[in-house]
N, C-alpha and C positions, 0 to 999 in steps of 0.2 A: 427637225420639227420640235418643238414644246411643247412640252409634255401640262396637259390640261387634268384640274382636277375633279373627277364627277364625284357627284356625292348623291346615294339614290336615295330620296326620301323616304321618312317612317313617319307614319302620324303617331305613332306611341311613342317616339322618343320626344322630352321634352325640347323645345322651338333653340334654348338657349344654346343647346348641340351645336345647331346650322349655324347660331349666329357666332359661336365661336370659332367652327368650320370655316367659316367668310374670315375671322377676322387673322386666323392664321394666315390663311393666303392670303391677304392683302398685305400681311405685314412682312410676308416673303416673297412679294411680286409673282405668286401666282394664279396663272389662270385658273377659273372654277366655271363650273353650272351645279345644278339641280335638274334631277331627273327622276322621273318615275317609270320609264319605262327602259328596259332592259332586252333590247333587240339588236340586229346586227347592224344598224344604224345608227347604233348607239354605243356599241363596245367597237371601237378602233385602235391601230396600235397606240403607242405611245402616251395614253393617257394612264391616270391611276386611275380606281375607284373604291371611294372610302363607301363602307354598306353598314346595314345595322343588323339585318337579321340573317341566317343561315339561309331561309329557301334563297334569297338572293345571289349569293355567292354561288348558289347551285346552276341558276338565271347567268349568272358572266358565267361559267367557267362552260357551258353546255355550247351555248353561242362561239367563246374564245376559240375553243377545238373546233366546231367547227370549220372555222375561219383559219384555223391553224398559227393561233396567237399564243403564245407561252408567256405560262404566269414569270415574272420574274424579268423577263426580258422583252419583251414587248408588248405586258400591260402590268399593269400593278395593283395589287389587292389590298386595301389595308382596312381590317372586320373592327366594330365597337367592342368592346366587351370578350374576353379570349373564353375557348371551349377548350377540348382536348380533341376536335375532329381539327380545331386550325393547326393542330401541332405535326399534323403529320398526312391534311389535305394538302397535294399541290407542293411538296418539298417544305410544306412551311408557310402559313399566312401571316404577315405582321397584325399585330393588334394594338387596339389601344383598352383598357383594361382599368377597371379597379380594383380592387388587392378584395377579393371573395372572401378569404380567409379569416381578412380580420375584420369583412364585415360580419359575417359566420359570429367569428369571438365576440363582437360587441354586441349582438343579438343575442347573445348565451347567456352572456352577461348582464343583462338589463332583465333577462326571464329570471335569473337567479339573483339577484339584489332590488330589482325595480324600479333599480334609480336610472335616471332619467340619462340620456346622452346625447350630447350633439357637439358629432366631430365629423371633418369633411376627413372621408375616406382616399387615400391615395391614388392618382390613377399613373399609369408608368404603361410606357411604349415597351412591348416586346417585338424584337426586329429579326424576322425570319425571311426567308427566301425570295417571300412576293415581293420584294421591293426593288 
């Protein structure tokens, strides 16, 4: 079976997310929805699900056991934005991420000079277990 990719909606993430979401899959033939609900009718094996917020991942992984699905092997978790619970939730959650640090630095640095900046912050995939 093919593996299908859920993506649970957030209304706080900006719209441009989802449409770049869509446009990854399409440009790697694959399957997607959108989803806001998070039940056992809705976490099955073989899919992934890409999420935005923590209580979420808390929502699949409560349902997964359940059902007796393991992360990693038959469903897939990959979170926006990395914590330090992804590092060591579940052997490992993949993330996709923007580099904190040096948004950190460039925030530091605009309080202490005032000068103005606009620079797109890096985002880089970290690839752990859930995949």
């Amino acid at each position: 079976r093919r593996q299908r990719q859920m993506c649970i909606r957030d209304r706080f993430h900006p719209e441009i997310t989802l449409e770049y979401f869509k446009r990854f899959c399409s440009e790697n033939s694959l399957e997607w929805e959108f989803t806001e609900i998070i039940d056992e009718r809705t976490v099955l094996p073989q899919q992934v699900y890409f999420f935005f917020r923590q209580k979420d991942i808390v929502s699949i992984l409560k349902v997964a056991h359940d059902k007796g699905l393991k992360t990693g092997r038959d469903i897939g978790l990959l979170a926006y934005n990395d914590s330090l619970l992804y590092e060591v939730l579940e052997n490992g959650i993949t993330t996709i991420s923007t580099d904190f640090r040096m948004m950190g630095a460039r925030a530091a640095e605009y309080i202490k000079t005032k000068e103005k900046i606009q620079e797109i912050i890096p985002t880089r995939l970290i690839i752990r277990n859930s995949l």
